[in-house]
C-alpha positions in Angstrom: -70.7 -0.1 70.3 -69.6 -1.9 66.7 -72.0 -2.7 64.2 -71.9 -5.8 61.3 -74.4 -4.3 58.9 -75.6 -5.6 55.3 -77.1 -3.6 52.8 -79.2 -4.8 49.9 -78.5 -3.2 46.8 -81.8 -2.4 44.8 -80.5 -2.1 41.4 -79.0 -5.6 41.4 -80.6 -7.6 44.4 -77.1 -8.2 45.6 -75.8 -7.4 49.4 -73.3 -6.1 51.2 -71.7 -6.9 54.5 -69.6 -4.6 56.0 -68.6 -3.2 59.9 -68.6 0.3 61.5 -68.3 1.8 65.3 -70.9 4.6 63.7 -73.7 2.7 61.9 -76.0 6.1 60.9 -72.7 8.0 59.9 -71.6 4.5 58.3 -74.8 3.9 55.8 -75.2 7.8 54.9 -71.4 7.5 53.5 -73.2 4.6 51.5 -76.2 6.5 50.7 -74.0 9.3 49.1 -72.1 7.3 46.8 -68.4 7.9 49.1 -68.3 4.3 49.4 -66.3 2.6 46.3 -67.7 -0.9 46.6 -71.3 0.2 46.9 -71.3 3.6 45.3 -72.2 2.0 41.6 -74.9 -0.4 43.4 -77.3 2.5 44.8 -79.9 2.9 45.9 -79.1 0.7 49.4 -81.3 -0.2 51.9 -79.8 -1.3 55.5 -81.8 -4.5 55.9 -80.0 -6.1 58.8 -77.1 -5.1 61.5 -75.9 -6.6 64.8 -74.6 -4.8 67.5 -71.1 -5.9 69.5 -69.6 -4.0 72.7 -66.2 -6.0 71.7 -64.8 -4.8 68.2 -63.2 -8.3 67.9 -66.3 -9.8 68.1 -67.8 -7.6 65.3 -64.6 -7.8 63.5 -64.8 -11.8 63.5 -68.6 -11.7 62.4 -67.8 -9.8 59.4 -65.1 -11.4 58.1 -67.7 -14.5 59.1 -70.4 -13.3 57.1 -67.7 -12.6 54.4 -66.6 -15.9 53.9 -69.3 -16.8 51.8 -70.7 -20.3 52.0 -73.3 -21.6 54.7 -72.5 -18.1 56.4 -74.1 -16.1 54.0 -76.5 -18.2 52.8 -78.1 -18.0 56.2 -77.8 -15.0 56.4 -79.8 -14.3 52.7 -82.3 -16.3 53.9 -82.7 -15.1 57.2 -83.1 -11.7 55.4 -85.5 -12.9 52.7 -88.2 -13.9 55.6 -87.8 -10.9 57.7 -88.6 -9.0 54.3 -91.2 -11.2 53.5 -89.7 -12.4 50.0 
């Protein structure tokens, strides 16, 4: 299984999107601060993450999500109502 996870940074309100084969292993690297483009951003809270059996298909959602745009932008939102914000 593959995961496309995002993170929401709760010093700075900003997220992260990002892609792993080992999503517990995966956010505990964030949540230690071994992760350069998150490690000044804790504390992180995994507020999303889809699952893929193909690691093309999770590959081409991140880089999806990535691209900034409409992408993410749904994708904030989306987030925002789930959390109730």
């Amino acid at each position: 299984m593959y995961y496309v996870y995002v993170l929401k940074s709760l010093s700075d309100g900003n997220i992260y999107t990002g892609f792993t084969s080992n999503l517990n292993w995966r956010y505990q690297e964030h949540l230690s601060g071994l992760v350069e483009s998150t490690k000044d951003r804790r504390p992180l809270k995994l507020v999303y993450y889809e699952a893929f059996l193909s690691k093309l298909d999770a590959k081409k959602r991140e880089k999806y999500l990535k691209s900034g745009g409409k992408a993410k932008n749904s994708l904030k939102l989306q987030i925002k109502e789930s959390l109730g914000l």
